[in-house]
DRENKOLMAR-261832 format. One record per residue (C-alpha): residue number from 1; x, y, z. Coordinates in Angstrom, 2 decimals. Layout:
<drendos>
<nr=NUM X=X Y=Y Z=Z> $
...
</drendos>
This chain:
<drendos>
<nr=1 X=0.00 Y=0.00 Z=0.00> $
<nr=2 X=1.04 Y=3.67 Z=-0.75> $
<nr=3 X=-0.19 Y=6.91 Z=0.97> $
<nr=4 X=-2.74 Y=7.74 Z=-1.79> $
<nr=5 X=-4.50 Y=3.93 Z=-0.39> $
<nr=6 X=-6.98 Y=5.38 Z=1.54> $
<nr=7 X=-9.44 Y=3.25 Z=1.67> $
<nr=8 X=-7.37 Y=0.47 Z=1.98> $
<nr=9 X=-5.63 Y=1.64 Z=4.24> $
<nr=10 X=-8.72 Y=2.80 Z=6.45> $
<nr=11 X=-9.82 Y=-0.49 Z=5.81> $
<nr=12 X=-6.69 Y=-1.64 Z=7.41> $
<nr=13 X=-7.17 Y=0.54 Z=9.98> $
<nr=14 X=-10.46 Y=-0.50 Z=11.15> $
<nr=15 X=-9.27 Y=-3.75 Z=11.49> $
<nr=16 X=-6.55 Y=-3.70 Z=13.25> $
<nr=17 X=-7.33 Y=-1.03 Z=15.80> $
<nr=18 X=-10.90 Y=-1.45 Z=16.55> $
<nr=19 X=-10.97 Y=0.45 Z=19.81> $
<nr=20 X=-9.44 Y=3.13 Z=18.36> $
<nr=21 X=-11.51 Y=6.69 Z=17.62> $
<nr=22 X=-10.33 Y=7.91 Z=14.28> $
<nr=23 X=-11.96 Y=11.29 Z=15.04> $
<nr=24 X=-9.80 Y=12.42 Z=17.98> $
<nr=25 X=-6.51 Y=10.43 Z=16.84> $
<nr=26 X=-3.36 Y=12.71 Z=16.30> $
<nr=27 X=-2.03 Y=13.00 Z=12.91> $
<nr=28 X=1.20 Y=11.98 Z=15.01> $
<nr=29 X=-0.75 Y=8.53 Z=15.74> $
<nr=30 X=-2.15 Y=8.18 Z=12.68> $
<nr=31 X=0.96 Y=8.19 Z=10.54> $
<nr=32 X=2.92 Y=5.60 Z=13.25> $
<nr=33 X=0.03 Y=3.53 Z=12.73> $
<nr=34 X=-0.32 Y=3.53 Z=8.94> $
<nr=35 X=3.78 Y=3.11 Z=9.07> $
<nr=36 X=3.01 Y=-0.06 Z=11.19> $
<nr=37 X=0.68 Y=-1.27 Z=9.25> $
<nr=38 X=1.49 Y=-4.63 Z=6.94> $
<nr=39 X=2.13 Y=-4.72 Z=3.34> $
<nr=40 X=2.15 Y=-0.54 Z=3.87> $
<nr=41 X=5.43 Y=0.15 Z=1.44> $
<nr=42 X=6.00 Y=3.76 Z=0.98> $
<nr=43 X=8.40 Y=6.79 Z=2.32> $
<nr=44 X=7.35 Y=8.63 Z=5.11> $
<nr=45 X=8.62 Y=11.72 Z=4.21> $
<nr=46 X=5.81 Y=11.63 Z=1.31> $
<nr=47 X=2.71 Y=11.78 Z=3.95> $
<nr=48 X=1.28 Y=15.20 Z=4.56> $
<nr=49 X=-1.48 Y=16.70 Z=6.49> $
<nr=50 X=-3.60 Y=16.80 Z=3.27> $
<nr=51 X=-3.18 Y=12.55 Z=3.09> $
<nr=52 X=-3.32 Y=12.24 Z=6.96> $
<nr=53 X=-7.02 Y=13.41 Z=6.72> $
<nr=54 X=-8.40 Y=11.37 Z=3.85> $
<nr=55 X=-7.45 Y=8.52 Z=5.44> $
<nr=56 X=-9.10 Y=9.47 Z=8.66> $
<nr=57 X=-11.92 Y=10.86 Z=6.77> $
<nr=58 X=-11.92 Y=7.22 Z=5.21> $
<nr=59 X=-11.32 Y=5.81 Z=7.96> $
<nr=60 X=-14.52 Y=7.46 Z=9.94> $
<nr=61 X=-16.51 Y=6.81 Z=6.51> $
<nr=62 X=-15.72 Y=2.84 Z=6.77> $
<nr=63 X=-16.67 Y=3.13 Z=10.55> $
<nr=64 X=-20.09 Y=4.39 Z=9.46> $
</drendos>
């Protein structure tokens, strides 16, 4: 997966952090958590604020 994988990565997400809230998680958390994420495969130094909040937007959208 690459940072533009945002719903995969949401997907991701959901699953392996199902207690987590991704409307009050920290962009901080957020990005160590996509990083940890398997078969995620892309530079950090790539990931913005503008890609840190489609994937929580997608993220809160595959919650719904």
């Amino acid at each position: 997966m690459k940072w533009t994988d945002t719903l995969d990565i949401a997907i991701e997400l959901s699953e392996a952090h199902p207690a987590a809230d991704p409307k009050t998680i920290r962009f901080t958390d957020l990005m160590e958590k996509v990083l940890a994420l398997p078969g995620f495969d892309d530079d950090p130094k790539r990931c913005g604020e503008r890609i840190l909040e489609a994937i929580q937007q997608a993220w809160i959208d595959e919650l719904d």
